[in-house]
C-alpha positions in Angstrom: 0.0 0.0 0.0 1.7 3.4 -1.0 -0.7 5.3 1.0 -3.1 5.8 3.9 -6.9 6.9 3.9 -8.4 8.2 6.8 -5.3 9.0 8.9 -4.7 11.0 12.0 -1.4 11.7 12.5 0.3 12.7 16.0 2.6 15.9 15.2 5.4 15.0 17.9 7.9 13.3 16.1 10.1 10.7 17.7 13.7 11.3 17.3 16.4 8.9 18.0 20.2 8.5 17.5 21.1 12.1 17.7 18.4 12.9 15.2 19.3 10.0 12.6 16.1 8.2 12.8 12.8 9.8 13.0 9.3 8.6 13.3 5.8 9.6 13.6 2.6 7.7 14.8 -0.7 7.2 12.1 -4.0 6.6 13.9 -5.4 4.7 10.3 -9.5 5.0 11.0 -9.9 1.5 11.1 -8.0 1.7 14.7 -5.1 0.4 13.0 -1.7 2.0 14.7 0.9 2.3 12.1 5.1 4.2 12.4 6.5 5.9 9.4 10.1 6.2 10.3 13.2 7.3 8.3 16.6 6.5 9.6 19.9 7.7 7.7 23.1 5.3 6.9 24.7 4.1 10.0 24.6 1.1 11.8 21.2 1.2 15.0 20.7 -1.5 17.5 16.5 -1.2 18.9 14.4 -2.8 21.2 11.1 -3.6 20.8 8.4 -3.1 23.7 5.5 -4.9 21.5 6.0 -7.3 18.4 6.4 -6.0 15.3 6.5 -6.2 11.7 8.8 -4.2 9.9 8.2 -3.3 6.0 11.0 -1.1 4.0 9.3 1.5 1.8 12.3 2.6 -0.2 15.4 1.3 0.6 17.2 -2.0 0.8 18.8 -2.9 4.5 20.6 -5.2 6.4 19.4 -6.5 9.9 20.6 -9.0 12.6 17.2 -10.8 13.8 17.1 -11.6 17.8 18.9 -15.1 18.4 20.3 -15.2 14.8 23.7 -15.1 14.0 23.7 -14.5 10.3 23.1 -10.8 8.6 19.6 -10.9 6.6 19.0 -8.6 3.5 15.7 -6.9 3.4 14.7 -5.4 -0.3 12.7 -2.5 -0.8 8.8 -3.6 -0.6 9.9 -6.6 2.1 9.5 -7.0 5.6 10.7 -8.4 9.0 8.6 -9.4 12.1 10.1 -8.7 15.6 8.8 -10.7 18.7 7.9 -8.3 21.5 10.8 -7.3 23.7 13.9 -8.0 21.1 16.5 -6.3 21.1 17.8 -6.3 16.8 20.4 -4.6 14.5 20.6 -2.9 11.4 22.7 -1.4 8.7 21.0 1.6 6.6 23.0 1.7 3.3 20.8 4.7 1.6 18.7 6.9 3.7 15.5 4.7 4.1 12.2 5.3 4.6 9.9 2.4 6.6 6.6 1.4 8.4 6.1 -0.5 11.6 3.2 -2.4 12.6 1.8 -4.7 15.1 
């Protein structure tokens, strides 16, 4: 899905890494929560509160899933799922542009 109908969007922007990677909550009407984040080349390790799934909008990158010891490539237009509470790593080549879910 390239876009979002029916969105309220919650101005305060999340900022992480000294500014590197932003993100901003979507309230999608169906009661649907959704993060659009952005993150520029570096290297980020995250935790995870509450599972996710992880979907790269416009770049390829590079993360090390929770318990695995082998680098995974994610394409643009693919996706990773996170249990809750993991802690995971990734490599942004390009700037890239994503969207969490639950």
């Amino acid at each position: 899905m390239s876009e979002f109908n029916n969105v309220s969007v919650i101005r305060k922007v999340n900022i992480y890494f000294n500014g590197n990677v932003s993100s901003r909550m979507l309230h999608l009407g169906d009661g649907t929560l959704k993060k659009l984040g952005f993150m520029l080349f570096d290297d980020y390790m995250f935790n995870t509160a509450d599972k996710e799934a992880i979907k790269m909008i416009n770049a390829d990158l590079d993360v090390l899933l929770p318990e695995a010891e082998q680098w995974q490539s994610i394409k643009t237009g693919e996706f990773f799922k996170l249990p809750a509470n993991a802690k995971f790593t990734v490599k942004a080549k390009p700037p890239a542009d994503y969207c969490c879910s639950a």
